[in-house]
C-alpha positions as CSV (number, residue, x, y, z in Angstrom):
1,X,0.0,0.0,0.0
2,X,1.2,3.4,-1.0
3,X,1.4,6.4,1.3
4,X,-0.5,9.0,-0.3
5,X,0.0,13.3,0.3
6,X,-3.8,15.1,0.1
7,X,-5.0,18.2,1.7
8,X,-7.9,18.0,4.5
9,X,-10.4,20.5,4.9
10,X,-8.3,22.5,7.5
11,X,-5.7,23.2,4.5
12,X,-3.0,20.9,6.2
13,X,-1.7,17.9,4.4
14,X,-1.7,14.9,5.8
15,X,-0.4,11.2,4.7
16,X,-2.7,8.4,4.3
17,X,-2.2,4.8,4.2
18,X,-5.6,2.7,3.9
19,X,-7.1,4.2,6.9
20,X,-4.4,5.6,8.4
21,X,-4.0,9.4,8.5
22,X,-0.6,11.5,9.8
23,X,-0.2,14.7,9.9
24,X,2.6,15.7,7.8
25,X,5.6,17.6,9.7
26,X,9.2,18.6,9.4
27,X,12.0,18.2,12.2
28,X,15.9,19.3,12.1
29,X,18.6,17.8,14.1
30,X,21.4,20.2,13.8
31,X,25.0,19.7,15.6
32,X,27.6,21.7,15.5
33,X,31.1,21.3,17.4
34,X,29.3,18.9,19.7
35,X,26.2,21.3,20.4
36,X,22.8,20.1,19.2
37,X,19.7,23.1,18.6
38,X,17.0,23.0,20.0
39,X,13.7,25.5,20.8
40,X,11.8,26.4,23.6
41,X,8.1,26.4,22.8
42,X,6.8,29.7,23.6
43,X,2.9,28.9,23.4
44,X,0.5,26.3,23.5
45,X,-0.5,23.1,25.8
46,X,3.6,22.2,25.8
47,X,5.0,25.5,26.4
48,X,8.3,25.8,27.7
49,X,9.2,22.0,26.8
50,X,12.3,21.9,24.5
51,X,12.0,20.5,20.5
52,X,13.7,20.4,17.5
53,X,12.8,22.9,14.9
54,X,10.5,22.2,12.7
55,X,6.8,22.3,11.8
56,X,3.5,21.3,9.9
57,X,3.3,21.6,6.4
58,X,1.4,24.3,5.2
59,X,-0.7,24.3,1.4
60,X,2.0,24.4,-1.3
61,X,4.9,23.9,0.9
62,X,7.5,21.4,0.1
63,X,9.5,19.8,3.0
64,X,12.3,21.5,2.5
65,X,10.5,25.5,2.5
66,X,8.4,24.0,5.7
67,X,11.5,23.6,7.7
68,X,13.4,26.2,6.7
69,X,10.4,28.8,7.3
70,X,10.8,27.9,11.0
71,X,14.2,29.5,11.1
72,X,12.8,32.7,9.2
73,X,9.5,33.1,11.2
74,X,9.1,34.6,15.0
C-alpha cells in the first residue's frame, strides 16, 4: 500500500495509508562542534518543553520550504 499526500479541509496535508491518516511535519537535528539546537516552545498546551525545529506543512509547501520557514518566522 502506497502512502498518499492530500489536503484535509483545514488546508494541512496529511499522509494516508488505507485508513491511516498522519499529519505531515518537518523536524531538524542540527550539531555543531558537539552542540545540538533546539527550541523552547513559547505557546501552546507544551509551552516551555524543549523540540527540535521544525513544523506542519502548510498548502503548497515542500519539505524543504516547511523547515526552513521555522528559522525565518518569529
Amino acid at each position: 500500500m502506497e502512502l498518499q499526500r492530500q489536503k484535509l479541509s483545514l488546508g494541512k496535508f496529511f499522509l494516508t495509508k488505507g485508513d491511516k491518516i498522519m499529519k505531515v511535519v518537518t523536524a531538524a537535528i542540527i550539531i555543531d562542534n558537539d552542540r545540538v539546537f533546539i527550541a523552547r516552545r513559547k505557546d501552546g498546551n507544551i509551552k516551555g518543553k524543549w523540540e527540535f525545529p521544525g513544523g506542519k506543512l502548510e498548502e503548497n509547501e515542500t519539505y524543504e520550504e516547511c523547515l526552513k520557514g521555522r528559522f525565518t518566522r518569529s
